[in-house]
Steps between C-alpha positions, in 0.01 A plus 500: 500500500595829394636738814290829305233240489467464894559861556268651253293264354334367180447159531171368387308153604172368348249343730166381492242740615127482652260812426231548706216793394204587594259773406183504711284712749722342808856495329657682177868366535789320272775308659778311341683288713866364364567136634830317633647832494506754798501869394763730653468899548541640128423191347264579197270239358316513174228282404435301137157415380293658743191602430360866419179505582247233686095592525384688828405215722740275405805317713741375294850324613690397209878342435784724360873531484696837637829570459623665832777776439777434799591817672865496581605644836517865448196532362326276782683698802395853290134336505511366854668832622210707312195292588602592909575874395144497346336335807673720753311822237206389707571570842593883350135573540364673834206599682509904660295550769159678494562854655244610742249768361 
């Protein structure tokens, strides 16, 4: 294996992939789950053959492949390192308290 490889990424891997969608009244939702592969932070996955559209109503799970995009280790510790910058944006927010009239 490439050093530039572990460091910055680029390696690809094709799995099989489960879709699950549903458009109803209780649930409008689309999940594609990779399998035998665990995803890492900044690991992008895209999906082949699913479908576009499905009738409202409907729950559909079909059988795909993905190919998942490997993140090498800059780009996972720049996503990791974000994600917590981004959660600690919400504790930023505050509450003043009422002034008496």
């Amino acid at each position: 294996m490439n050093p530039l490889t572990w460091l910055l990424g680029g390696r690809t891997v094709e799995v099989p992939c489960t879709i699950d969608i549903e458009q109803s009244f209780d649930s409008l939702h689309a999940h594609a789950i990779p399998e035998g592969i665990m995803l890492r932070p900044g690991d992008r996955v895209l999906v082949h053959g699913a479908p576009e559209h499905i009738a409202y109503g409907e729950v559909r799970t079909y059988q795909a492949t993905a190919t998942v995009y490997r993140a090498g280790w800059l780009e996972r510790a720049w996503v990791e390192a974000s994600a917590i910058l981004e959660l600690t944006e919400l504790y930023h927010c505050g509450f003043e308290p009422k002034e008496a009239a």
